[in-house]
C-alpha positions in Angstrom: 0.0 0.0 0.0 2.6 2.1 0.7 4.6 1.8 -2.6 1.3 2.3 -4.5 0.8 5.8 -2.5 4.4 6.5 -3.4 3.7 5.8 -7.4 0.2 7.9 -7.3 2.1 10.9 -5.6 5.2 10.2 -8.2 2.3 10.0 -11.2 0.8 13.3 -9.7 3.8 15.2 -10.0 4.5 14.0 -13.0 1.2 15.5 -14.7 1.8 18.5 -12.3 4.9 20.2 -13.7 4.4 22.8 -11.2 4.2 20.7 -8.7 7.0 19.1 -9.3 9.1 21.9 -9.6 12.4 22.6 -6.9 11.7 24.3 -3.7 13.6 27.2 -4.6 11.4 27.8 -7.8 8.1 27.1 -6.0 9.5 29.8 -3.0 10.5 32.5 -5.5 7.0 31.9 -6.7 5.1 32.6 -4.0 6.8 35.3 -2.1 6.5 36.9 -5.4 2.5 36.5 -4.9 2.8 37.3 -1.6 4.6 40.9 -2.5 1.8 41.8 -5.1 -0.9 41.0 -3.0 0.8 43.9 -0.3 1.4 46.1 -2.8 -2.0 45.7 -4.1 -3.3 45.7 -0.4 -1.3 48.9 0.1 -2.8 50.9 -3.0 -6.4 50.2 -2.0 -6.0 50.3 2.1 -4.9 54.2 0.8 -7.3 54.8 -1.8 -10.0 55.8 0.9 -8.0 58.5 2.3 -5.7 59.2 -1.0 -8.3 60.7 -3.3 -9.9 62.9 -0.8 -6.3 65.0 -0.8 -6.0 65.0 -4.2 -9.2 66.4 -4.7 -8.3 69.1 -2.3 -5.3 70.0 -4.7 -6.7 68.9 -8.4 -10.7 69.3 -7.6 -13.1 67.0 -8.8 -15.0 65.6 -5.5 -18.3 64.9 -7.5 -17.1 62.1 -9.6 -13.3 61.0 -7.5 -14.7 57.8 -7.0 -14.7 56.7 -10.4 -11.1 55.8 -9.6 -12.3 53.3 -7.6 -15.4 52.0 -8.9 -14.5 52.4 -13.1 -11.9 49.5 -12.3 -14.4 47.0 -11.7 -15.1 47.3 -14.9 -12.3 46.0 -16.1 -12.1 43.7 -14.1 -15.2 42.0 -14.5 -14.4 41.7 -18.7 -10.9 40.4 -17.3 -11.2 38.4 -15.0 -13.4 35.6 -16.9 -10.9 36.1 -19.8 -7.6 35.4 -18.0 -9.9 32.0 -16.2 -10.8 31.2 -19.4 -6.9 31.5 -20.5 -5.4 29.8 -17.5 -7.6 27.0 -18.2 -6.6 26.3 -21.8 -3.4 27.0 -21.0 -2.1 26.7 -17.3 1.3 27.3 -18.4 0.0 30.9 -19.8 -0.1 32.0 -16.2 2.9 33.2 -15.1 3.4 35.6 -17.9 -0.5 36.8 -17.8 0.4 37.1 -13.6 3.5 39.3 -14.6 2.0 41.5 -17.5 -1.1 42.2 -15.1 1.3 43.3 -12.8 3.0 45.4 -15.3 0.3 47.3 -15.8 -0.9 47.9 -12.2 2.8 49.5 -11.8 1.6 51.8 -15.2 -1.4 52.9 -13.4 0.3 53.9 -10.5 2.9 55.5 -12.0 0.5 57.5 -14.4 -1.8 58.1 -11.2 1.5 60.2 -9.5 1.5 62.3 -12.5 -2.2 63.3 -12.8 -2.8 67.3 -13.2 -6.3 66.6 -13.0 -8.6 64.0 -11.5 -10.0 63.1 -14.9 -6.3 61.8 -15.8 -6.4 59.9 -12.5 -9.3 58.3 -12.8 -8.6 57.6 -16.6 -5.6 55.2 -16.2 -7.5 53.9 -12.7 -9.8 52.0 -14.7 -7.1 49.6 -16.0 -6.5 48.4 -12.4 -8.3 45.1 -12.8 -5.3 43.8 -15.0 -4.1 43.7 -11.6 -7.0 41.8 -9.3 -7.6 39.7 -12.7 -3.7 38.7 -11.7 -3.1 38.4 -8.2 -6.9 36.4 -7.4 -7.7 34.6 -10.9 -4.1 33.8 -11.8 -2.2 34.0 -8.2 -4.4 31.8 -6.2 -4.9 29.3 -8.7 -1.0 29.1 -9.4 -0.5 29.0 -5.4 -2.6 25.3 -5.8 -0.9 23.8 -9.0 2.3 24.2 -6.8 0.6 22.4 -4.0 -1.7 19.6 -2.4 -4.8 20.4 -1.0 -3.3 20.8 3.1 -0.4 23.1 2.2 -2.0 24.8 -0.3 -5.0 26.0 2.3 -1.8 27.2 4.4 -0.2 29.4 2.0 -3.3 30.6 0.7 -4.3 31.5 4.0 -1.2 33.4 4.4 -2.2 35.5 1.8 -4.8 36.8 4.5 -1.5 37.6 6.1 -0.3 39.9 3.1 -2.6 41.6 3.1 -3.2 42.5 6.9 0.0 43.5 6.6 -0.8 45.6 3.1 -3.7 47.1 5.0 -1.5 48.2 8.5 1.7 49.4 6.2 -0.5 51.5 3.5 -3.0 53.9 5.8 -0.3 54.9 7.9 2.6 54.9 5.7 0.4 56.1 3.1 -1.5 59.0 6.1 1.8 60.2 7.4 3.6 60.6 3.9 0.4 62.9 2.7 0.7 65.1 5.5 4.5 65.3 5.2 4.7 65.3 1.5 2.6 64.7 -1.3 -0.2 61.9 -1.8 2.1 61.3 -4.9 4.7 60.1 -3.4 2.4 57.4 -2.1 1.9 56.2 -5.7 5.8 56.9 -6.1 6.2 54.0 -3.1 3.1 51.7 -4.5 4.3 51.0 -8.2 7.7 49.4 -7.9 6.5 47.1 -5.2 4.0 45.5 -7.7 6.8 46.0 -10.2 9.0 43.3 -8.4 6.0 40.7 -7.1 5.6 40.8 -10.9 9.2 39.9 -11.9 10.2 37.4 -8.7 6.4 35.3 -10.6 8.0 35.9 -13.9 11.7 34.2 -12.9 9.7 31.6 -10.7 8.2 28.1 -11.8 7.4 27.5 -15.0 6.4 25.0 -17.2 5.6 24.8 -21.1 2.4 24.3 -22.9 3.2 20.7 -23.8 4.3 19.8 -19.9 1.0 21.4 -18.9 -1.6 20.2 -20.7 -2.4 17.2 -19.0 -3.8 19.9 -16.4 -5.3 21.7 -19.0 -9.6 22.2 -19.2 -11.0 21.8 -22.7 -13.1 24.9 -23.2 -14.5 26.3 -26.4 -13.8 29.8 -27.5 -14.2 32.9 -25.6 -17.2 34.4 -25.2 -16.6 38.0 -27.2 -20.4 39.0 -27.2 -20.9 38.3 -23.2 -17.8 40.5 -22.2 -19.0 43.5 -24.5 -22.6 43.0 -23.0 -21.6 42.8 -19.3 -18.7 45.8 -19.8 -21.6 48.1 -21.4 -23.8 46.8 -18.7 -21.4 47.8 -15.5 -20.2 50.9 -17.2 -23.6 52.3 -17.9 -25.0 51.3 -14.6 -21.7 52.5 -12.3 -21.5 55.7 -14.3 -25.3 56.7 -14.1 -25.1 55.9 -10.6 -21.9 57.5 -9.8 -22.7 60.8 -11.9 -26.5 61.2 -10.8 -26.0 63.5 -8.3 -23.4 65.7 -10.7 -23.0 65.5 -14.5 -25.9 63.1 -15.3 -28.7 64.2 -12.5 -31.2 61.4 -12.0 -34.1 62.2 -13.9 -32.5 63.6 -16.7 -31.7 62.4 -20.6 -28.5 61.5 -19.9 -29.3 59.6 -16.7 -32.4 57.9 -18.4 -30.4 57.0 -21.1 -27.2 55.4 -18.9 -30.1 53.0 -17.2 -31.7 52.5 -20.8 -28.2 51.2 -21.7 -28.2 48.8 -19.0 -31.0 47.4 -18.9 -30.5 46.5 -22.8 -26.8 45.3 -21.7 -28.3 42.9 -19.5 -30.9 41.2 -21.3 -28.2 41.2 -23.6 -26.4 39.2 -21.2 -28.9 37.3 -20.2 -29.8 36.0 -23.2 -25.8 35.0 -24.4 -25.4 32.8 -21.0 -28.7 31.3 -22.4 -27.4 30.7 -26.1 -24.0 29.4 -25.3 -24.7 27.8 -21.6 -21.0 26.4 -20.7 -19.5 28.6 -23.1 -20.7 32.1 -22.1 -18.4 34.3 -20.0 -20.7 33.7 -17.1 -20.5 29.6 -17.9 -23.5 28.3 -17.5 -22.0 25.4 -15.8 -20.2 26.8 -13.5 -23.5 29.0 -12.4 -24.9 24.5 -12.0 -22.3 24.1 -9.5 -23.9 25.4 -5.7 -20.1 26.0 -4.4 -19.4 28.4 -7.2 -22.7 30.2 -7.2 -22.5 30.3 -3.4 -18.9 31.6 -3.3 -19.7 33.8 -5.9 -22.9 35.8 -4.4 -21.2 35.6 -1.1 -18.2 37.2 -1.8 -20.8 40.1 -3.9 -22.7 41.0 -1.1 -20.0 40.5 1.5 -17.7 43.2 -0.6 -21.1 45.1 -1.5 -21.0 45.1 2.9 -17.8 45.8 3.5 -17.4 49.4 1.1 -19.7 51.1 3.6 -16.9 51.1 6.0 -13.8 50.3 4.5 -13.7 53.4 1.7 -15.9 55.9 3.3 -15.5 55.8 7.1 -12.0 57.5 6.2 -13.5 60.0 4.4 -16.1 60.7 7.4 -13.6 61.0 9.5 -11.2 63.5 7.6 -14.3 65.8 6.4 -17.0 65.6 9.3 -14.7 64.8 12.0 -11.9 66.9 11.2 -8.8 64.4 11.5 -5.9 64.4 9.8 -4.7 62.1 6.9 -3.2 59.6 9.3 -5.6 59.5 12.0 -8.1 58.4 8.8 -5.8 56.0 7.6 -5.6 54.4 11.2 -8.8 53.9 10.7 -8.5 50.6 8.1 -4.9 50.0 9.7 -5.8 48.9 13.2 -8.5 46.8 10.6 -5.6 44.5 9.9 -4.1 44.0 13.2 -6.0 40.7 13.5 -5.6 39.4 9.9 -1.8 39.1 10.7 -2.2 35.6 12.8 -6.0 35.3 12.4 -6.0 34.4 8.5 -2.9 31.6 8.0 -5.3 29.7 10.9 -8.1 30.1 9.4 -6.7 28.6 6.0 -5.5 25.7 7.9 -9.0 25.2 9.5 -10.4 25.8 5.9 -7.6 22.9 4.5 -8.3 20.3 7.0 -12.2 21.2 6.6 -12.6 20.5 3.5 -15.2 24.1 3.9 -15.4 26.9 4.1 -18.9 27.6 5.5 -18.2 27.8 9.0 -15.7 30.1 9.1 -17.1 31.9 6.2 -20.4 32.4 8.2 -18.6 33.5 11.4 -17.3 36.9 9.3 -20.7 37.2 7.9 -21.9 37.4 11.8 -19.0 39.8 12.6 -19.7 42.1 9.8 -23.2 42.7 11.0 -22.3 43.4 14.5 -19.3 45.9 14.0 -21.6 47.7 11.0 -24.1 47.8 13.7 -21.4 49.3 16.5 -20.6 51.7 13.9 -24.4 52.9 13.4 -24.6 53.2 17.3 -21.3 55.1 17.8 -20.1 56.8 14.8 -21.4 61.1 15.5 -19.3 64.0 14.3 -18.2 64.1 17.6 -17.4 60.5 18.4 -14.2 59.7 20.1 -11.8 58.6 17.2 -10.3 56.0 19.9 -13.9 53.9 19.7 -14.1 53.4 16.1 -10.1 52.6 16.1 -11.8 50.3 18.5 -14.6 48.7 16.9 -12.1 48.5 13.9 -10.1 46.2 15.7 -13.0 43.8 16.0 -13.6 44.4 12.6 -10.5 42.8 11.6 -12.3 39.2 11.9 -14.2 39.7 9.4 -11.8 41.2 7.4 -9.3 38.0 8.1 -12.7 35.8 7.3 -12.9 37.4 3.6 -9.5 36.9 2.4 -8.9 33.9 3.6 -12.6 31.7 2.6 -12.6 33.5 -0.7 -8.5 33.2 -1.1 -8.4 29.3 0.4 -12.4 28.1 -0.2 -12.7 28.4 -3.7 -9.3 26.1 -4.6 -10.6 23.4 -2.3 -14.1 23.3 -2.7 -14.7 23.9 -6.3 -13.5 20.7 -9.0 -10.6 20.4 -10.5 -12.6 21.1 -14.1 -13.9 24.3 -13.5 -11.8 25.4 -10.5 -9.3 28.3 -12.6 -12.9 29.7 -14.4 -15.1 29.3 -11.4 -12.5 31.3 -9.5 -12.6 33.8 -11.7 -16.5 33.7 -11.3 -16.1 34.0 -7.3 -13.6 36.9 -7.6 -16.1 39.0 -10.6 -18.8 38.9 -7.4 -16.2 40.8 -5.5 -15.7 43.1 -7.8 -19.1 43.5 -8.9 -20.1 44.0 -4.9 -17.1 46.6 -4.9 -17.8 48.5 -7.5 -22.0 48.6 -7.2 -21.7 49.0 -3.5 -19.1 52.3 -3.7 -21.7 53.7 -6.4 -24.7 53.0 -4.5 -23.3 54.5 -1.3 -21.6 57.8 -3.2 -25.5 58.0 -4.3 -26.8 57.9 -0.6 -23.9 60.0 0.9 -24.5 62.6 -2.3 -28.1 63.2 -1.7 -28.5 62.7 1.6 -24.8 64.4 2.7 -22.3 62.6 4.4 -23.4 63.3 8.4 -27.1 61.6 7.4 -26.0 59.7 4.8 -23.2 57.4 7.0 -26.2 56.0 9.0 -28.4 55.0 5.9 -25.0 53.6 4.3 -24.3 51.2 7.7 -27.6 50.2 7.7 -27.7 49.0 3.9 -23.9 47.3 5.0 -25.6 45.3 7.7 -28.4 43.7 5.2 -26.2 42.9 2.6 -24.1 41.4 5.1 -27.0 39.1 6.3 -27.5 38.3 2.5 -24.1 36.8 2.4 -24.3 34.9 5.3 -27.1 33.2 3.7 -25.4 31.7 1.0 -22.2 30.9 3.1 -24.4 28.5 4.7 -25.2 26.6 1.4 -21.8 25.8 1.0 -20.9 21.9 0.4 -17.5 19.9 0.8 -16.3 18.8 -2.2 -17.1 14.9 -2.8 -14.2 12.5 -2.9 
């Protein structure tokens, strides 16, 4: 028995190139994730408090967070398309992993330069190159490299990275914007991603040939779906984004953005129909109840978490009256717990075999600290409770990156597991990017003193909606 274990693992490696590849490779590999994942952690931990202080030198506060939103655009069209890539081709995905970051460090770079906000937010957009690489591509190449125990480790140390992206970038990023310039933050961001590009790039490797037995047969990519669900997002983020400025609700132009949207998405709707396992929303990856629950989880949980994570900052610089770093404190004492909270977790996800448990445990958290926050945060609150109820926070925050980092590689079959990521980490960006422009709607209209209640309120439903479908979350059969 033992000698036949011993020739299964030897077969295994054998049709895994990446798995069998030497330590050092495998190492060089994943600190090289690990690094993007900070530097990515780091630009959007500053984000929150970054673009408020560039408006205040380069103006435009009534469409600023575009920057943030516009990306998850991209990322939605890119995300399927790398999946769909990595699939085909698993040896594709170290250069795909290094291009996407070669682009983030553009963005960044460009971002520093910006006379205007319209030339930040232009270049912003192209920022889901960079989530496409680091949570389609990175994760999935974290498992090829692994079996299913270690793998949940080091993929729950990527909870790690980025509690320590998130504790690095708001005060780093705070205290270098009150000493210098919020573009020397960008000046600090870009070569980090620069290098966790270049250390995947030299890492393991294998050619198309040595790969394929791990390749997925997959038809060809679904061109119509991505051009209906781009028009769809970027219709329905802009005319939600822009309806209290350029394109007032109730106007042509904001008619006409929703018309656009709605036509997008019966467009949609009606492609996943056609080509079923084909589309860019596969059909048969929608069939499988661990990829549609991951998926709608991780929308609603990031749809939750925006509330907080990108506008709380901004309360607290323009109703409260901090400074720069006492806002980016804020979403650093949010990572204090993620540093030794998230590599347990992704061992308790590993040996599990699920993720439901723990995932369902941060859904629990994220309604009772949005629920603190509605209670306690006042113009005049004390800025040492929220630091506070932030540190609690941090379990949720450990919770999300490591069940939607860990879950989806263990949980989901080996078939559909690079696309179905992909699928999992498009609901995060969807929830992102819907959930900033729905909020910049409520805190437009309503102003950001009444608006923050309404906005915490609407955090703590979607957060029950998540917790929902974590609890319809299976093991993965034998």
């Amino acid at each position: 028995m033992e000698n036949e274990s011993k020739q299964v693992s030897q077969a295994s490696k054998a049709a895994n190139p990446f798995m069998a590849a030497s330590s050092a490779k495998k190492t060089l590999t994943l600190v090289g994730i690990y690094i993007a994942v900070v530097g990515s952690i780091v630009q959007s931990s500053t984000l929150s408090t970054l673009l408020p202080v560039a408006v205040s030198e380069i103006g435009g506060l009534d469409y600023y967070s575009l920057a943030s939103t516009l990306s998850g655009i991209v990322s939605v069209a890119v995300m399927p398309l790398w999946g769909y890539l990595g699939a085909k081709n698993p040896a594709i995905k170290r250069p795909l992993f290094t291009a996407s970051l070669l682009v983030g460090a553009v963005v960044i770079f460009a971002r520093a330069l910006a006379p205007t906000m319209m030339a930040l937010v232009v270049p912003s957009t192209l920022w889901g190159f960079v989530s496409a690489g680091i949570f389609v591509l990175g994760y999935s190449m974290i498992r090829d490299m692994y079996d299913q125990k270690r793998a949940g480790t080091y993929l729950g140390a990527c909870g790690t990275m980025m509690a320590i992206g998130m504790l690095a970038g708001p005060v780093m990023g705070g205290f270098i914007m009150d000493v210098a310039s919020w573009r020397i933050v960008c000046h600090v961001i870009w070569p980090i991603l620069l290098v966790g590009g270049l250390m995947v790039f030299f890492g393991v490797k294998a050619t198309k040939e040595e790969a394929a037995g791990m390749a997925s047969a997959s038809g060809k990519f679904d061109t119509s779906g991505t051009i209906a669900v781009v028009v769809f997002l970027a219709a329905l983020i802009s005319g939600l984004s822009l309806g209290t400025s350029f394109a007032p609700f109730g106007s042509m132009a904001s008619n006409a953005l929703f018309a656009v949207a709605l036509v997008a998405l019966v467009a949609l709707v009606l492609v996943i129909r056609k080509k079923q396992g084909d589309a860019i929303i596969p059909a048969t990856a929608l069939k499988n109840r661990n990829t549609l629950s991951f998926g709608i989880a991780n929308f609603f949980c990031m749809f939750s978490n925006m509330a907080v994570f990108f506008f709380l900052p901004m309360y607290v610089i323009t109703v409260m009256g901090h400074s720069a770093t006492e806002a980016g404190l804020v979403t650093t004492v949010y990572s204090f717990v993620g540093l030794f909270l998230s590599p347990i977790l992704g061992r308790m996800i590993g040996k599990a075999g699920n993720a439901r448990g723990v995932l369902s445990f941060g859904c629990i958290m994220r309604i009772v600290v949005a629920g603190a926050l509605l209670l306690f945060v006042a113009p005049d609150a004390n800025i040492f409770v929220i630091y506070v109820i932030m540190v609690v926070a941090g379990c949720y925050n450990s919770v999300q990156s490591s069940a939607f980092s860990a879950g989806p590689q263990i949980q989901l079959p080996a078939d559909i597991r690079v696309q179905g990521n992909s699928l999992i980490q498009v609901g995060q960006n969807l929830g992102g990017s819907i959930g900033t422009a729905i909020y910049t709607v409520i805190l437009g209209v309503m102003g950001v003193v009444d608006g923050m209640p309404v906005a915490l309120t609407v955090s703590i439903i979607t957060a029950a909606c998540a917790l929902v479908f974590a609890l319809r979350l299976r093991k993965l059969a034998d």
